[in-house]
N, C-alpha and C positions, 0 to 999 in steps of 0.2 A: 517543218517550220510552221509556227503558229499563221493565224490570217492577218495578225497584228505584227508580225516580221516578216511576212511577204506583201504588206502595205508598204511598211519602211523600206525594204529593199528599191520596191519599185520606184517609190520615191527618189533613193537615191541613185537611182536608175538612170533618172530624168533629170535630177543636178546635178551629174557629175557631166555629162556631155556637155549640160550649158555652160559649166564653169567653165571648162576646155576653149568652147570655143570664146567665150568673154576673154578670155587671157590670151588668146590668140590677137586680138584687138585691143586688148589693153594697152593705158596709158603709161608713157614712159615712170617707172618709179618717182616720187619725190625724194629727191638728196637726204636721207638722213640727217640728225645733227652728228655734227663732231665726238662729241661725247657719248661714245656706244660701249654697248657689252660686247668685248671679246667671245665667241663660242669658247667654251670650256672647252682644256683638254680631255678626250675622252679615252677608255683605254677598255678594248673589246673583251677583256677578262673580266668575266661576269659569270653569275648566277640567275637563274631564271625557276621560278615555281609554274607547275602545270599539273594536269589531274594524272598524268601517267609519272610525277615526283618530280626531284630537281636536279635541273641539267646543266651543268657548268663546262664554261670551254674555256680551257687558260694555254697560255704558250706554254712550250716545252722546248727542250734543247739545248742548242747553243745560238752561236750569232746570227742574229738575223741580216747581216751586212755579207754572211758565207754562205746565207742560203740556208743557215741548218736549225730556223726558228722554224715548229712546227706545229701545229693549234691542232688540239685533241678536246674533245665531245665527252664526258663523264656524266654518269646520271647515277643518283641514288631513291632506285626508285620510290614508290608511295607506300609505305609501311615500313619499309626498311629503315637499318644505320649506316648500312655498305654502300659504298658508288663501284660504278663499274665502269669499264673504258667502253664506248660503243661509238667511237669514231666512226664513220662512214670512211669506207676502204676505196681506191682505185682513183682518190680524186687530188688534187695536188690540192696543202692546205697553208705553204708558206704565208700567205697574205690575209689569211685570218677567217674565221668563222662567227658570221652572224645568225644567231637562237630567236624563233620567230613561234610562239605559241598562234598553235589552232586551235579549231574545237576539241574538246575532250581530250584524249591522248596525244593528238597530233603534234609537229614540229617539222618547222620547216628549217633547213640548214640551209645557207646562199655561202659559197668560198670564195671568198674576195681573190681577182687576179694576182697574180705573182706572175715575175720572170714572162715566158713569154706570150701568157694566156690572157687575152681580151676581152672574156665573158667572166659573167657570173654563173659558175654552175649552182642548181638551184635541188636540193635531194631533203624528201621527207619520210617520218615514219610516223606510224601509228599505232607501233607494240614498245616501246621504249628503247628505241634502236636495236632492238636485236633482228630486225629487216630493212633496206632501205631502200626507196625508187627513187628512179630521177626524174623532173619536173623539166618541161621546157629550159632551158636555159635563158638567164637576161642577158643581152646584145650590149652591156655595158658594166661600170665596176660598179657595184656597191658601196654608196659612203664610206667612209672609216671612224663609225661611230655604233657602238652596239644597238640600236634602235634603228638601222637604215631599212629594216626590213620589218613587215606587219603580214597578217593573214587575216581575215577577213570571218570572223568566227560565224557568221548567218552563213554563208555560202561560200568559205573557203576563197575568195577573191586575194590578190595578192596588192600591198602595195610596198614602190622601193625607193628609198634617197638616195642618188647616182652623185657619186664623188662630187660632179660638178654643182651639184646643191636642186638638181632638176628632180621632181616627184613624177614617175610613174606610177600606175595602175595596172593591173592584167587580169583577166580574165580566171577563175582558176586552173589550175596548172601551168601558170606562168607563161598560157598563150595570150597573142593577140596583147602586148603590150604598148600605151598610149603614153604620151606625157599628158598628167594632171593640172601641173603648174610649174611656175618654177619662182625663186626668190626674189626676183624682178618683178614678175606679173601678183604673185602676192603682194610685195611691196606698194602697190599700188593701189591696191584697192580700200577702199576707206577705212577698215580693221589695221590692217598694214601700214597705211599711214601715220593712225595714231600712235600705233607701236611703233615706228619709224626702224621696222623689219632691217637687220642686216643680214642675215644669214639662215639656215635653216638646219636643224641639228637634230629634227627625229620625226620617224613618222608611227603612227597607228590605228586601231581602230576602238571605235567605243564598244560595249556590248552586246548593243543594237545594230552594229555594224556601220558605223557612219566614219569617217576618214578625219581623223584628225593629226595638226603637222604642231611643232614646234620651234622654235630659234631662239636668235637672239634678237631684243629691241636696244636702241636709243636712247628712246624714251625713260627715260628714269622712273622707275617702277611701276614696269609694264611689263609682265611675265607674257611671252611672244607664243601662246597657243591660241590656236586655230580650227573649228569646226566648220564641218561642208555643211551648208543649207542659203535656203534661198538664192539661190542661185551665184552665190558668191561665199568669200569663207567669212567666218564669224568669229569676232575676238570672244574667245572662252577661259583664258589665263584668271586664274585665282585673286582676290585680291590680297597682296601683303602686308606685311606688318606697316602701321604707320607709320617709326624709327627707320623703315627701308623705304622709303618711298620717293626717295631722294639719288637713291641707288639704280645706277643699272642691272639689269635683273637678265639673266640666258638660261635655257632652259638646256640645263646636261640630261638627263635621262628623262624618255615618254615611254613610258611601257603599260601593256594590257596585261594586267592579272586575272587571275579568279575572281577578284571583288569587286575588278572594274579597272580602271586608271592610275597609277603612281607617277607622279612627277616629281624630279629632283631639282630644285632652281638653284643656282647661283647668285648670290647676290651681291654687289660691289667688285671692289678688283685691292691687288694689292695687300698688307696687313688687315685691311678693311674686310675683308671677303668675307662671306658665312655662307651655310648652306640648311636650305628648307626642305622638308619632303612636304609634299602636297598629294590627296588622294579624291577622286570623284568615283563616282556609281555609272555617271552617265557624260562626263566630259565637260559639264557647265555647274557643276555645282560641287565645292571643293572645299574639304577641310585641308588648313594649312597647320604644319610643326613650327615649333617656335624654332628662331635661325639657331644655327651651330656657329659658334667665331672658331675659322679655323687658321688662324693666326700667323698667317702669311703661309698658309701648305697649300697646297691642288687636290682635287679630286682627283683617284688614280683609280679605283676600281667603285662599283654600284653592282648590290644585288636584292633582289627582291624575293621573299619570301611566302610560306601562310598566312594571310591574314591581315596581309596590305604589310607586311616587317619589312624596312628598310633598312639594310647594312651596307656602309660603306668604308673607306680604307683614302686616309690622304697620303701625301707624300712626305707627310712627319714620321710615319709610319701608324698611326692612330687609325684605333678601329672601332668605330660607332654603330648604335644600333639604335631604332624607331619602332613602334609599334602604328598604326591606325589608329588605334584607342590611347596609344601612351600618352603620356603630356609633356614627355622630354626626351633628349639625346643620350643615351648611356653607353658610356664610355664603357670598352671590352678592355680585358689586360693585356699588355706587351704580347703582338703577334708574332708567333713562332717565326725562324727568319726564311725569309723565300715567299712570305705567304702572297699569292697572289691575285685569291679572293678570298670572299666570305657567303657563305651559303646558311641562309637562315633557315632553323628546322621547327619542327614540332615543339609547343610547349617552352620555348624562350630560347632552346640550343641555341646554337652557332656550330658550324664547319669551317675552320681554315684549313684552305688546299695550298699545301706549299712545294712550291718546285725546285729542285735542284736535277738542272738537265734532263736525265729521262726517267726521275723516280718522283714520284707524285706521292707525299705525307698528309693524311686526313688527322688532324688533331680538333677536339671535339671541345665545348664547354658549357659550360650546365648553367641556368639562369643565376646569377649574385657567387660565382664560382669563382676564387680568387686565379686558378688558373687554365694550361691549356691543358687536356689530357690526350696522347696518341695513341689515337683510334685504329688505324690501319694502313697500310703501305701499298702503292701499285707501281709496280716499276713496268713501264712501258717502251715498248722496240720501240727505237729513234733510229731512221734511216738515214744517219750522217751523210753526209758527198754525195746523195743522190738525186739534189736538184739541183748541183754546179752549173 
C-alpha cells in the first residue's frame, strides 16, 4: 500500500471507532415525513464485473417454498466467452448468495441462512473459484439484497447489512466483528435528517477504502448515500434531475467496481417510477443517466459490467443497458424466456443466463443486434429433497 493509503486507512482507523461510539449516544431519530420512499424490491440474481471476469449467481431449481431453490456461483472468466459453474461446495445455499468484489481476483461469497442455520457462512477465492476457503463466519443473516456485503479493497476489511437493517464492520477475515451503525442512529444525525433516512438498502466501500451505506429518504429528492468522515457519515447522494426533485428517490443498488462506485436510484413510486444509474470515482462526485420511465414495472434484477455498463431487467420483462459514457438507456430485444440476468461483456455484448430448473442457457448479443444468439448450455446437478 502506497504512504498515501496507509495515511487513509489510518484515518479511518480513527472514525470509524468515533462513529461507533457517537451512535451509541445518539439522539433518538427525528420522525420522518409521511411521504417516504419505499426500499425497492431487490432480487440477488445478479451479475458482478472483477479483474479475475464476471461472476453471476442466479437461482436454480425448483420451489423455494420445498426447499429445492438452490443459488449457484458462475464465472466467465477474463478473456473468455464461456462461464463455468464454481459454486462453493459443502455449504447449504437455499437462502441466497451474496458477490462481494476484493482486490484484484478476490471474492468473497456470504450464504444467506436457510432452514435451520443462524449464521452467515462467509468463503472466498482468489483463482476464480477453482479453490475456496472459509472466512470466520458472521454471528447473523445477511440482508436480503445483493449489496449487504462489501470488502474492503486497501486491506481486505469486511463490511455487512444484517437483515435487521444493523451495519457491521470486521476486521479481515471476518474476525472480531463490531456494529458500525444502524438505521436509527444514522437517522439521526444531521445528513440523515435532512434525508429524513427510512431504511438502509446497501453497503460498500470507496477505492480508497472508506465505507459508504445507502437507503432510502423521505425527503423528496434526496438520493440516501452516505460517506464515513469526520467523525460522523456524510450526505454524498448525487444531485438529480430537476423534473425529479419532487420525487422520492431509494437507492436499489451501491456496488464497487473497477472504475469506482455504481449506483441505481429509483425514483418516484407507482406508474411514475423511473430509474437512474449514477457513477463516482471516489463516492462524492457523481455523474448521473438520464431517468428510465419504467411504466409501472419493478426492478427485478441489476448487473454491472466493464466500464462502469449498467444492465438491468424489470418485471415487464424489459431489458435495458447504460454505459458511463453513454447518454441513454438502450433498450435490448425480447429476453430469451427464464432469463434471470444480464451480464455485460466486452465491447457492448450482453449475456442472458436463463434458467429452467437445473439447466442454465447462455444466449449472447452483439452491440445494435436485432437478436438473441445461443451461446452455450450448463446443465447443473440439483440435489432435489436434500434439504427437507
Amino acid at each position: 500500500m502506497s504512504a498515501r493509503g496507509r495515511h487513509r486507512a489510518a484515518a479511518i482507523a480513527v472514525i470509524l471507532p468515533a462513529m461507533l461510539l457517537a451512535g451509541c449516544g445518539g439522539a433518538p431519530a427525528t420522525p420522518p415525513p409521511t411521504t417516504s420512499a419505499a426500499p425497492p424490491a431487490s432480487s440477488l440474481n445478479t451479475s458482478l464485473d472483477t479483474t479475475a471476469g464476471t461472476w453471476a449467481a442466479v437461482v436454480m431449481g425448483g420451489s423455494a417454498a420445498q426447499d429445492n431453490a438452490f443459488w449457484q456461483l458462475f464465472i466467465r472468466p477474463a478473456g473468455s466467452t464461456s462461464w463455468r459453474l464454481v459454486t462453493p461446495p459443502g455449504t447449504a445455499d437455499n437462502g441466497g448468495l451474496i458477490l462481494a468484489g476484493g482486490s484484484g481476483p478476490t471474492l468473497v461469497t456470504g450464504f444467506r441462512p436457510s432452514q435451520d442455520l443462524t449464521f452467515t457462512p462467509l468463503i472466498q477465492t482468489g483463482n476464480g473459484g477453482q479453490a475456496w476457503s472459509s472466512l470466520d463466519p458472521l454471528d447473523a443473516a445477511l440482508a436480503s439484497t445483493p449489496d449487504a456485503l462489501a470488502v474492503n479493497p486497501a486491506d481486505g476489511q469486511l463490511l455487512a447489512l444484517l437483515s435487521g437493517g444493523t451495519i457491521q464492520a470486521a476486521t479481515p477475515g471476518g474476525t472480531a466483528w463490531r456494529t458500525l451503525t444502524s438505521p436509527q442512529v444514522l437517522a439521526a444525525t444531521p445528513s440523515g435528517r435532512r434525508c429524513g433516512l427510512t431504511a438502509l438498502t446497501a453497503a460498500t466501500y470507496t477505492p480508497a477504502g472508506i465505507p459508504v451505506l445507502a437507503g432510502a429518504c423521505a425527503r423528496p429528492g434526496t438520493p440516501g448515500i452516505f460517506t464515513a468522515g469526520n467523525r460522523t457519515w456524510q450526505a454524498a447522494g448525487p444531485a438529480v434531475p430537476a423534473a425529479l426533485a419532487g420525487q422520492p428517490i431509494a437507492v436499489a443498488r451501491l456496488t464497487r467496481t473497477a472504475q469506482g462506485i455504481t449506483a441505481l436510484l429509483t425514483a418516484g413510486s407507482g406508474p411514475g417510477t423511473s430509474q437512474l444509474a449514477a457513477w463516482s470515482t471516489d463516492g462524492s462526485r457523481w455523474t448521473v443517466s438520464p431517468p428510465l420511465a419504467l411504466h409501472g414495472a419493478a426492478l427485478t434484477s441489476a448487473s454491472f459490467g466493464p466500464g462502469g455498463t449498467t444492465a438491468i431487467i424489470t418485471s415487464a420483462g424489459r431489458g435495458e443497458t447504460i454505459t458511463a459514457a453513454g447518454s441513454s438507456w438502450q433498450p435490448l430485444p425480447a429476453l430469451p424466456p427464464g432469463t434471470a440476468t444480464l451480464a455485460p461483456g466486452p465491447g457492448g455484448t450482453t449475456d442472458a443466463l436463463a434458467v429452467n430448473r437445473g439447466t442454465l442457457t447462455i444466449w449472447q448479443h452483439a452491440p445494435a443486434g436485432p437478436t438473441w444468439t445461443k451461446a452455450q448450455v450448463i446443465n447443473v446437478p440439483i440435489p432435489y429433497g436434500s434439504s427437507g
